[in-house]
Steps between C-alpha positions, in 0.01 A plus 500: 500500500462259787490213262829609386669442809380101604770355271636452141272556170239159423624376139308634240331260241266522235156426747611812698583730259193450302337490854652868615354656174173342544490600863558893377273432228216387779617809697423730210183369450375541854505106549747553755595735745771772413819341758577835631175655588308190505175659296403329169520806227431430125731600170453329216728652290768350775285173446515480184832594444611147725246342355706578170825415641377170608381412106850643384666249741247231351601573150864532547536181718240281291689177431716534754339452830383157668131407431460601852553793492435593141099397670636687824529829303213451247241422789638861712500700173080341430448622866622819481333547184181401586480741797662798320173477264293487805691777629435736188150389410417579894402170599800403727460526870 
């Protein structure tokens, strides 16, 4: 709530949208720290679900985004891919 109060809302643009869904997806898969109590927990149904979102925004904005960050997008949603399957097969950190 702090952050609320230092001034008017940043723009939002395609790089940080796709950004604050790949942050949460990090979050849920224990990558990152939870923001409010600051302890990396695991769900990969929560995951996978913004994992899943993030290809639905892929498919739906295909042709329509700059090269940029069409390869923006596709190189996040290969990340978060690639460490969901570590995640579930138990290799992941």
């Amino acid at each position: 709530m702090a952050d609320e109060k230092k001034g008017p809302p940043q723009q939002i643009d395609f790089y940080t949208f796709c950004l604050s869904l790949g942050s949460s997806a990090f979050v849920h898969l224990g990558d990152a720290p939870h923001p409010e109590s600051g302890e990396a927990r695991t769900s990969l149904v929560l995951a996978q679900q913004t994992i899943d979102i993030l290809g639905m925004l892929q498919e739906k904005t295909k042709g329509n985004l700059t090269e940029e960050e069409a390869r923006f997008l596709d190189n996040l949603l290969v990340d978060l891919k690639l460490r969901f399957v570590a995640r579930k097969s138990g290799k992941g950190g």
